[in-house]
Short mmCIF file of the C-alpha atoms (twelve columns), coordinates in Angstrom:
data_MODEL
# 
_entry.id   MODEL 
# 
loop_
_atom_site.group_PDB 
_atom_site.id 
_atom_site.type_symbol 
_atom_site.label_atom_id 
_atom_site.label_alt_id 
_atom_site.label_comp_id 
_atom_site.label_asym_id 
_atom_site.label_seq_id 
_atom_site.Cartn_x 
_atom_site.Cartn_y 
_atom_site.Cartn_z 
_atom_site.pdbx_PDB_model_num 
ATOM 1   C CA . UNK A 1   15.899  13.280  -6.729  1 
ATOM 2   C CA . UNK A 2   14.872  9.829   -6.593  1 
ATOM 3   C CA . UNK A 3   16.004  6.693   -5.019  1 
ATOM 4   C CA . UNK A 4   16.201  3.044   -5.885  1 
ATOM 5   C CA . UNK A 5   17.796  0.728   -3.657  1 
ATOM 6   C CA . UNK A 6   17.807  -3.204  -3.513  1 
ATOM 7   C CA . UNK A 7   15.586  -4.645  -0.361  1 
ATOM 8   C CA . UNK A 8   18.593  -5.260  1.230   1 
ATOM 9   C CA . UNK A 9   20.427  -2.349  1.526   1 
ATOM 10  C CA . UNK A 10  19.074  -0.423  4.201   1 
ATOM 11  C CA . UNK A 11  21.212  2.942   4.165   1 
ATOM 12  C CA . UNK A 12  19.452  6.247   4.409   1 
ATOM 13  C CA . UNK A 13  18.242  9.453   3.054   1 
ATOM 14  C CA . UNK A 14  16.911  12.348  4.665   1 
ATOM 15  C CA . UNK A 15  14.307  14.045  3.675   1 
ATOM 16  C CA . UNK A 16  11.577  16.539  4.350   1 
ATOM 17  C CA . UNK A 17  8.899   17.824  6.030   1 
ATOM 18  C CA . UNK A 18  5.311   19.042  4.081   1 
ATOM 19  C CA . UNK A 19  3.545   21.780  3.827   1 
ATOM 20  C CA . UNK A 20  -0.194  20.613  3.688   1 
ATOM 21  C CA . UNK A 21  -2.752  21.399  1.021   1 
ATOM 22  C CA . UNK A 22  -6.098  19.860  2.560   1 
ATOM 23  C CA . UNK A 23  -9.220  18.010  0.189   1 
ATOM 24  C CA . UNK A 24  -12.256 17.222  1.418   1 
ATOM 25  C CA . UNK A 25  -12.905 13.242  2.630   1 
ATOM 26  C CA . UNK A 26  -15.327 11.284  0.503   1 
ATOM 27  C CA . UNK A 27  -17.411 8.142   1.460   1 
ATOM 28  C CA . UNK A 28  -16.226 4.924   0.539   1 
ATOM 29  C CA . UNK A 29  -17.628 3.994   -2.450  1 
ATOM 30  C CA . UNK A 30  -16.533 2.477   -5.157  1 
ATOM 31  C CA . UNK A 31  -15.758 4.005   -8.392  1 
ATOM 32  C CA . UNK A 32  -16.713 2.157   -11.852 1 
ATOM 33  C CA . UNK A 33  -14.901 -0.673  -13.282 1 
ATOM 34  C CA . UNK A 34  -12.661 0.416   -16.116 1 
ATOM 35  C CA . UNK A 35  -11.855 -3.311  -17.356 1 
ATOM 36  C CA . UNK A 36  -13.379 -6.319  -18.076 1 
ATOM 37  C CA . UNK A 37  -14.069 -8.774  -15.401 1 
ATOM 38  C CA . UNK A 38  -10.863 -11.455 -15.518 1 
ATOM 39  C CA . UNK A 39  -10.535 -14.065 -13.412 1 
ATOM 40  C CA . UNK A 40  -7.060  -15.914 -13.412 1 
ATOM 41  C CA . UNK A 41  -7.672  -19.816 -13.901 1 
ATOM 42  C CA . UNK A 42  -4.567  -20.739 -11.732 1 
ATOM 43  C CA . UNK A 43  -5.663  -18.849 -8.861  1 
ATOM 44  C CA . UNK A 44  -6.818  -21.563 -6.009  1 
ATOM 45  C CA . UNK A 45  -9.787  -21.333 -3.988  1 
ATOM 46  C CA . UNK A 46  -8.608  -19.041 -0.702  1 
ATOM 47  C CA . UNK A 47  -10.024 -18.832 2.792   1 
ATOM 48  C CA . UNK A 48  -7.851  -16.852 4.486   1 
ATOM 49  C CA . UNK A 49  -7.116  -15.386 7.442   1 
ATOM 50  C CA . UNK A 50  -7.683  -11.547 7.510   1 
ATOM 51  C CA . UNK A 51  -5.175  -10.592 10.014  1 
ATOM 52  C CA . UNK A 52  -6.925  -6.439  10.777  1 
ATOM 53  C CA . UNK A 53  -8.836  -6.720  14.296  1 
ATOM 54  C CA . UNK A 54  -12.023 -5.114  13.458  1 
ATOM 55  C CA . UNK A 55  -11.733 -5.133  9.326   1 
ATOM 56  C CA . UNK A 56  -14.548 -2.921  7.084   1 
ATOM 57  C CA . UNK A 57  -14.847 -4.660  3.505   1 
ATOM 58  C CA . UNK A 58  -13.622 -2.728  0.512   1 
ATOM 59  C CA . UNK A 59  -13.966 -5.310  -2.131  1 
ATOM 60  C CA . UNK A 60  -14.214 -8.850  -2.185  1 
ATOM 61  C CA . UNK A 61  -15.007 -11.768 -4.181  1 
ATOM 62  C CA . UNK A 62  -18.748 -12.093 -3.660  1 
ATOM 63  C CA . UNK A 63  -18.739 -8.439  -5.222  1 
ATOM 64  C CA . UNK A 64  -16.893 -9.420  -8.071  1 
ATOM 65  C CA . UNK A 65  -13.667 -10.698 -9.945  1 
ATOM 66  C CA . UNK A 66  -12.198 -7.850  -11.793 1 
ATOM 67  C CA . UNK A 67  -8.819  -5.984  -11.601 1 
ATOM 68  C CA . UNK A 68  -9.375  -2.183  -11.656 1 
ATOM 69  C CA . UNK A 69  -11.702 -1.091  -8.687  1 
ATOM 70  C CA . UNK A 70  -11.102 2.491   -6.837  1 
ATOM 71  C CA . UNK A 71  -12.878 3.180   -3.039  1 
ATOM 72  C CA . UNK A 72  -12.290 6.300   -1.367  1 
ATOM 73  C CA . UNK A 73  -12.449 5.843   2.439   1 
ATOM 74  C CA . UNK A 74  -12.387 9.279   4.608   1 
ATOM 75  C CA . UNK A 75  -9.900  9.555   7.654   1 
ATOM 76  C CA . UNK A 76  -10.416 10.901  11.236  1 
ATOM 77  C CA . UNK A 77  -7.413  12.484  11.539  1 
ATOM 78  C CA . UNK A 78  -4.722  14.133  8.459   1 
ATOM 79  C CA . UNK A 79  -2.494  12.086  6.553   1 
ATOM 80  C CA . UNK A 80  0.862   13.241  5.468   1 
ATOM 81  C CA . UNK A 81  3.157   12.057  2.676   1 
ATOM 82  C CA . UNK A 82  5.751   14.236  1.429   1 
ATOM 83  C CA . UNK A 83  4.323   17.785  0.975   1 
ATOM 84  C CA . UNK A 84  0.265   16.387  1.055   1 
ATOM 85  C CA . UNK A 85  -1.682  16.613  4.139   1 
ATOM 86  C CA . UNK A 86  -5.277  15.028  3.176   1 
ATOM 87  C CA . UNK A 87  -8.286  13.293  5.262   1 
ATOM 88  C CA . UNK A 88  -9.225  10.528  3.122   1 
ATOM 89  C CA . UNK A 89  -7.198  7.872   0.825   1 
ATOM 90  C CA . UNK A 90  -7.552  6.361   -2.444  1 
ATOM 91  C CA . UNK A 91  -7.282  2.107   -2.311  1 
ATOM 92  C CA . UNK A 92  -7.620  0.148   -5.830  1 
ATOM 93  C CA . UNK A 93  -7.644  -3.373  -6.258  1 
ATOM 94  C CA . UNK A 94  -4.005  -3.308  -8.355  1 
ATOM 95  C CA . UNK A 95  -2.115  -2.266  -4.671  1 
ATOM 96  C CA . UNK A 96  -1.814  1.150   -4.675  1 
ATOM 97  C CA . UNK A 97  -2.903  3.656   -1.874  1 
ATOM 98  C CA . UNK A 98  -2.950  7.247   -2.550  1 
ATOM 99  C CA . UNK A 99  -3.430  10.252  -0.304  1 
ATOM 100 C CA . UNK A 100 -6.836  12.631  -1.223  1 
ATOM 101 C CA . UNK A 101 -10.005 11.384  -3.716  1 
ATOM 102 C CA . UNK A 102 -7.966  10.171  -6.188  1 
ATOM 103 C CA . UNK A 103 -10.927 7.645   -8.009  1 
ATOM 104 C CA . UNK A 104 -11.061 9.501   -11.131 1 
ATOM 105 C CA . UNK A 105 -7.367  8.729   -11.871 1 
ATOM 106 C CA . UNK A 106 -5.808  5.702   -14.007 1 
ATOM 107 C CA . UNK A 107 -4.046  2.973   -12.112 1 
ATOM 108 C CA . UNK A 108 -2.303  1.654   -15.156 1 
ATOM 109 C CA . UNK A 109 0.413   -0.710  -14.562 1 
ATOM 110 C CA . UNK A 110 2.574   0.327   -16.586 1 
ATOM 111 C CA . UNK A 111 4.100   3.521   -16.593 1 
ATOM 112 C CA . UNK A 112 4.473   6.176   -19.920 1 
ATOM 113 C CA . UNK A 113 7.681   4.558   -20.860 1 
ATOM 114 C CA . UNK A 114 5.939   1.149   -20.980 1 
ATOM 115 C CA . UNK A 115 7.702   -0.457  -18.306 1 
ATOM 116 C CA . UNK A 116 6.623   -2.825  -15.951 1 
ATOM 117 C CA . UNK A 117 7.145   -3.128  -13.149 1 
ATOM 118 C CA . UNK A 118 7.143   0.985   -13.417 1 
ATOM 119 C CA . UNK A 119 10.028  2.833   -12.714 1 
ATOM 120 C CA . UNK A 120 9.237   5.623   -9.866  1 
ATOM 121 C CA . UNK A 121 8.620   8.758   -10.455 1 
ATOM 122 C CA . UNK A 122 5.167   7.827   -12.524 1 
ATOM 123 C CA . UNK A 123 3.272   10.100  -13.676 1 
ATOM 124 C CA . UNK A 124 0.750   7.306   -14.145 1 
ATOM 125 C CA . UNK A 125 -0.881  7.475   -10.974 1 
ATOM 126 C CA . UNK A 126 -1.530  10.288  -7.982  1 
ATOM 127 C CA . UNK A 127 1.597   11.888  -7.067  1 
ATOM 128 C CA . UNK A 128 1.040   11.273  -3.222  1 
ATOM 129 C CA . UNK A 129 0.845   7.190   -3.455  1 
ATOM 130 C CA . UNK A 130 2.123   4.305   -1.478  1 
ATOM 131 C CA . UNK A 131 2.698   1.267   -3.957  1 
ATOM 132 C CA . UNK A 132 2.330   -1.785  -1.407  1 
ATOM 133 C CA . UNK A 133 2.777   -4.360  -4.136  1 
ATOM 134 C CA . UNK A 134 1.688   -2.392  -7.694  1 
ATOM 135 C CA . UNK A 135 0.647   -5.069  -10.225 1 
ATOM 136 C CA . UNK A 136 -2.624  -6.751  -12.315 1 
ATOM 137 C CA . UNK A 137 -4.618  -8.162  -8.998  1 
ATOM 138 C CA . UNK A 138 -7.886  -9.978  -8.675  1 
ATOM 139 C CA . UNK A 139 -9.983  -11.752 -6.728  1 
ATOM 140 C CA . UNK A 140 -10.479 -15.434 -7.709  1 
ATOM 141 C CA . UNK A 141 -14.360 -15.198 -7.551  1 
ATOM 142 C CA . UNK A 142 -15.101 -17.577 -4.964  1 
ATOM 143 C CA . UNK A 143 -12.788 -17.303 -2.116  1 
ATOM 144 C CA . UNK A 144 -12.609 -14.749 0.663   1 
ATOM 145 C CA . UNK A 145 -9.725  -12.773 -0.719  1 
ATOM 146 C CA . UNK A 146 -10.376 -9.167  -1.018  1 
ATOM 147 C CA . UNK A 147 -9.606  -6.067  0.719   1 
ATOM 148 C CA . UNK A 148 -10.525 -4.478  4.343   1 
ATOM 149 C CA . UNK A 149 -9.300  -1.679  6.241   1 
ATOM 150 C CA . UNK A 150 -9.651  -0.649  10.149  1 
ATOM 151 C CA . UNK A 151 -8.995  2.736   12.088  1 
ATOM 152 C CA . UNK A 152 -7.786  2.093   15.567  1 
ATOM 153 C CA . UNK A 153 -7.061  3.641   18.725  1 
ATOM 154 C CA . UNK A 154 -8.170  7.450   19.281  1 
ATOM 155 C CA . UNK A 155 -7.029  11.013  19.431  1 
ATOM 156 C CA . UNK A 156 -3.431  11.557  18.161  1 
ATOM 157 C CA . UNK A 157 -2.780  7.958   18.703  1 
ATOM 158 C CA . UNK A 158 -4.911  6.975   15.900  1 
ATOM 159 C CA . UNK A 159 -4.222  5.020   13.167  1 
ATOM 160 C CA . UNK A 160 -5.424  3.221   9.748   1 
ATOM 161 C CA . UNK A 161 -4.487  -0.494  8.130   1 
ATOM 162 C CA . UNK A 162 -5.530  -1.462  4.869   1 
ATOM 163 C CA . UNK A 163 -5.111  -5.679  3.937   1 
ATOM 164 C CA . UNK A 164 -5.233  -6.728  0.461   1 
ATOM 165 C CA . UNK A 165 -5.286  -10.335 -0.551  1 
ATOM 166 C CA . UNK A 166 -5.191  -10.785 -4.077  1 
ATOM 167 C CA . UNK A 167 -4.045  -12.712 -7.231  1 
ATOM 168 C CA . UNK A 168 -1.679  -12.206 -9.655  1 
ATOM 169 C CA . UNK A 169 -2.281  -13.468 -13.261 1 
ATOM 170 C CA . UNK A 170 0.189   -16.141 -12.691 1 
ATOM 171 C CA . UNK A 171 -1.912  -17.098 -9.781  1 
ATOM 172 C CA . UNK A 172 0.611   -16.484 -6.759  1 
ATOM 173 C CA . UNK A 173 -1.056  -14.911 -3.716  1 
ATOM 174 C CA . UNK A 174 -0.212  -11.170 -3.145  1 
ATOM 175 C CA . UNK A 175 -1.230  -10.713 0.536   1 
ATOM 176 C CA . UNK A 176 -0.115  -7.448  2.588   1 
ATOM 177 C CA . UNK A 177 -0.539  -4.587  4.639   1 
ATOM 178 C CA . UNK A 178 -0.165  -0.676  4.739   1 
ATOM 179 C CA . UNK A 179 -0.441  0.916   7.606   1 
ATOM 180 C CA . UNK A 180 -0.105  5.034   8.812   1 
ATOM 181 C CA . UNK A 181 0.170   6.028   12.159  1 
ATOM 182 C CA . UNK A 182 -0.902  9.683   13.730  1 
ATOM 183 C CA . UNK A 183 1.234   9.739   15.893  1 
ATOM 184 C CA . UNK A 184 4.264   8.838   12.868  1 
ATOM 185 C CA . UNK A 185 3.572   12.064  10.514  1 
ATOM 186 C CA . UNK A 186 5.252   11.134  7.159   1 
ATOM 187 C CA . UNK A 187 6.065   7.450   7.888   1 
ATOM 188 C CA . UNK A 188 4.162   4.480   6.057   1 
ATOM 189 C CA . UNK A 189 4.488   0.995   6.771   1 
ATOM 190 C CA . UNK A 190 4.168   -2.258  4.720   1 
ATOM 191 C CA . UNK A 191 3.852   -5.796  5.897   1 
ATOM 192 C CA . UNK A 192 4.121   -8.809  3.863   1 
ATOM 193 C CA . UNK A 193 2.142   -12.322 4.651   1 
ATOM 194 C CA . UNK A 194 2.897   -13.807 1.687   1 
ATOM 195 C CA . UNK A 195 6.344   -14.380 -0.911  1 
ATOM 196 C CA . UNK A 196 3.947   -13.320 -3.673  1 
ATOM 197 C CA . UNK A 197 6.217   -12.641 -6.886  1 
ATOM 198 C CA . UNK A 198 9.198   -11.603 -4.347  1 
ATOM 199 C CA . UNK A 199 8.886   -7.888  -5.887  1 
ATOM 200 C CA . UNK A 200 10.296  -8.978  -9.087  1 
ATOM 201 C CA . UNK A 201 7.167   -8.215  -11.039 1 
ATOM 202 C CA . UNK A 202 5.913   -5.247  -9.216  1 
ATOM 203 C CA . UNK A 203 6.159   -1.892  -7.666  1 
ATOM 204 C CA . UNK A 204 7.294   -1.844  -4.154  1 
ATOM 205 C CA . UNK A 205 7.797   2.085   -3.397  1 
ATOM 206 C CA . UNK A 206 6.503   5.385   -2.088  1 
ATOM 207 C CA . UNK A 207 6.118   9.036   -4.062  1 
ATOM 208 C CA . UNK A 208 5.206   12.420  -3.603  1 
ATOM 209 C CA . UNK A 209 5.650   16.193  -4.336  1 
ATOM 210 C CA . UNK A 210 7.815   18.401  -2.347  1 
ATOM 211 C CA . UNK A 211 6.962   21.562  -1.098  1 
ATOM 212 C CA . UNK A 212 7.832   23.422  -4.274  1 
ATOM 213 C CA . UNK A 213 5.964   20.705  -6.612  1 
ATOM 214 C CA . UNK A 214 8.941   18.468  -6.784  1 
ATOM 215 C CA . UNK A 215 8.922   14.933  -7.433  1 
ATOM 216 C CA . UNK A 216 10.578  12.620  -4.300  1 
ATOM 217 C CA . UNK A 217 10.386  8.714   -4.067  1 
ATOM 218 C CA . UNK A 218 11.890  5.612   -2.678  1 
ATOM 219 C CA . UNK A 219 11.568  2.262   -4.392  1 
ATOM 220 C CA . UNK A 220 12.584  -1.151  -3.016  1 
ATOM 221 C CA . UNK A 221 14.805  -3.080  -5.928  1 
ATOM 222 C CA . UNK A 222 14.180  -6.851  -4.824  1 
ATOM 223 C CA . UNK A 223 17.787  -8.535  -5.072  1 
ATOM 224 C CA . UNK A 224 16.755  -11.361 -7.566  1 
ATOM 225 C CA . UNK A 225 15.353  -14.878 -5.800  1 
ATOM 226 C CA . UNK A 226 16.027  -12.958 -2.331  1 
ATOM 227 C CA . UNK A 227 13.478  -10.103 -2.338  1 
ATOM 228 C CA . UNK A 228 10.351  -9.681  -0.956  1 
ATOM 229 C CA . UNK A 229 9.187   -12.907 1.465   1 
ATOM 230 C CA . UNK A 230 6.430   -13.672 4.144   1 
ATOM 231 C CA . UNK A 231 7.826   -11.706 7.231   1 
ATOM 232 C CA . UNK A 232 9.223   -8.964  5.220   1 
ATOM 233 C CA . UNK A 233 8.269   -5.361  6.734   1 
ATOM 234 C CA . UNK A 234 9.188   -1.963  5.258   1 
ATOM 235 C CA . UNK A 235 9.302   2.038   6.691   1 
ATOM 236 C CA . UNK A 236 9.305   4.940   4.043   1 
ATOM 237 C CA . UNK A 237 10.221  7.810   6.210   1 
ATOM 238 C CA . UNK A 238 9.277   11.056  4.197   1 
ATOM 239 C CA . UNK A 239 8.931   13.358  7.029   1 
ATOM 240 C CA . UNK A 240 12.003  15.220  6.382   1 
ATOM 241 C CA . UNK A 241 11.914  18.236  4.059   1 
ATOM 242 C CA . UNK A 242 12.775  18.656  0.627   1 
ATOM 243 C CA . UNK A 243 14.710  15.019  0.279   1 
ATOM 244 C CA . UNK A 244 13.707  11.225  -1.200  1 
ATOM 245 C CA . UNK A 245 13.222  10.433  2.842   1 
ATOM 246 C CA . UNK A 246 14.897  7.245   4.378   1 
ATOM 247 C CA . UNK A 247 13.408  3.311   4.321   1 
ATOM 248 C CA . UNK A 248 14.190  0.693   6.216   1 
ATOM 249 C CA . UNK A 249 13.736  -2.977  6.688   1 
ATOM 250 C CA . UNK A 250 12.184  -3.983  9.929   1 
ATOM 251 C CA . UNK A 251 13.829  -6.996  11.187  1 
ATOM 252 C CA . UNK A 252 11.947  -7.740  14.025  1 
ATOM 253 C CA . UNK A 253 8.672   -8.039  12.744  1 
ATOM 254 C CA . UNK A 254 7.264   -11.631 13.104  1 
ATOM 255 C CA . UNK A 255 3.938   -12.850 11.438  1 
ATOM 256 C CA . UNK A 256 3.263   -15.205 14.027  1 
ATOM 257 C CA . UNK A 257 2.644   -12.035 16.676  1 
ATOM 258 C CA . UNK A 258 -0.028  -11.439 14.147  1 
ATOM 259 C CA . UNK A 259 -2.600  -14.187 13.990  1 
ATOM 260 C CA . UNK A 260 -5.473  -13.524 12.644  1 
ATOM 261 C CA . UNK A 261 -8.064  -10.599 13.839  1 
ATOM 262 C CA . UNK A 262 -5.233  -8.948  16.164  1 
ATOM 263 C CA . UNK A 263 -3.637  -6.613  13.952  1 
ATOM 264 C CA . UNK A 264 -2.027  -4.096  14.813  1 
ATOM 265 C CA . UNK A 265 -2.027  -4.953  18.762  1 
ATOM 266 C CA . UNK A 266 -0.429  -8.211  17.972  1 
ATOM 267 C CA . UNK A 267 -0.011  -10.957 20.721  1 
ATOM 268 C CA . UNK A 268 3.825   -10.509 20.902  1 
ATOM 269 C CA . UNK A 269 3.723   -7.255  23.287  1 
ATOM 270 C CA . UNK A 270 4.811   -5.160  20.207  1 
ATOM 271 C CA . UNK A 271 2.431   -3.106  18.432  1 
ATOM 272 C CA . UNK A 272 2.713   -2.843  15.114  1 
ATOM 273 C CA . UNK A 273 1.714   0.791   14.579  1 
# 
């Protein structure tokens, strides 16, 4: 069933391959705000810089300051996680990204047990859904935080990177990356710019349904002041049938291969997808 590990133990599952159940894509448009607009007062003026090559604008601060946005954005080629094989994603402004149109579901932060950050498996959100850093997000109104997201390359090489920079309520800058490759069925990436809360106040994970509706996830347990930093970069295998999949840490990524506008080519000779 599920796995939790701490960020810095990097043994392995195995774990399964899917059997797909196709949606249709939707155009990326945002669904309607299901909050009132909060902006966090500690939360310092950013200009920042967006690291995707050739970004497309999801949500930023000139559209507004709130926390609880949804955008459906369709794919050119099928996603998989776990047993769901889907065309389009689900991206909210709290850091979750979800396989299918999932815009009509909550995003609460909390799961049904009241926890926070959630425990994984939640029934709070999609079942197919990458949590690249699940907490209370917004903009700060005036910067150029936000969040963008790119396809590259073409044919089975394709792939898609969505970049969130955001702000917690304690003001601390929650700035990363999710990324999916083609050519990598089952296996999502997420890269870290910024120490944010370290993962101590929010879900770092992956979850899905198996092939016979079973739940399956992975979630990172930061290891106190040690957890999450700039630099850090994570793989959620879930490729492998019927298991919780394997995750990794990738030691070899470096943000300074990644100045700003070449991701995911890099400068470094190393792609990152």
């Amino acid at each position: 069933m599920g796995a939790a590990q701490r960020l810095t133990d990097t043994t392995s599952r195995t774990d399964a391959a899917p059997t797909p159940s196709m949606s249709t894509s939707m155009a990326p448009t945002p669904s309607s705000p299901r909050s009132s607009t909060i902006i966090p007062s500690s939360a310092p003026s950013a200009s920042l810089p967006i690291r995707l090559s050739d970004p497309t604008p999801l949500f930023t601060a000139r559209m507004a300051a709130d926390d609880e946005f949804q955008f459906g954005i369709p794919l050119p080629f099928a996603a998989n996680l776990y047993s769901t094989t889907d065309r389009s994603l689900t991206i909210t402004t709290n850091g979750l990204l979800t396989l299918g149109d999932n815009t009509s579901i909550s995003e609460s932060f909390v799961d049904n047990n009241g926890d926070a950050p959630a425990s994984l498996y939640s029934d709070s959100v999609a079942a197919a859904t990458v949590f690249g850093w699940w907490k209370y997000m917004y903009t700060n109104g005036g910067g150029s935080d936000g969040i963008w997201w790119q396809v590259n390359g073409a044919g089975p090489s394709q792939s898609v990177s969505v970049e969130w920079m955001m702000w917690d309520e304690s003001g601390r800058l929650s700035w990363f990356t999710v990324g999916y490759s083609a050519a990598r069925p089952g296996r999502w990436g997420l890269w870290f710019w910024s120490d944010g809360d370290r993962g101590n106040d929010s879900t770092v994970g992956i979850q899905g349904l198996g092939a016979q509706q079973q739940p399956f996830w992975m979630q990172v347990q930061p290891n106190g002041t040690t957890g999450i930093r700039t630099g850090t970069a994570i793989w959620f295998d879930t490729s492998v049938p019927n298991a919780n999949g394997t995750w990794q840490v990738d030691t070899s990524f470096s943000t300074q291969c990644f100045p700003a506008g070449t991701w995911p080519v890099g400068t470094c000779g190393k792609p990152a997808l």
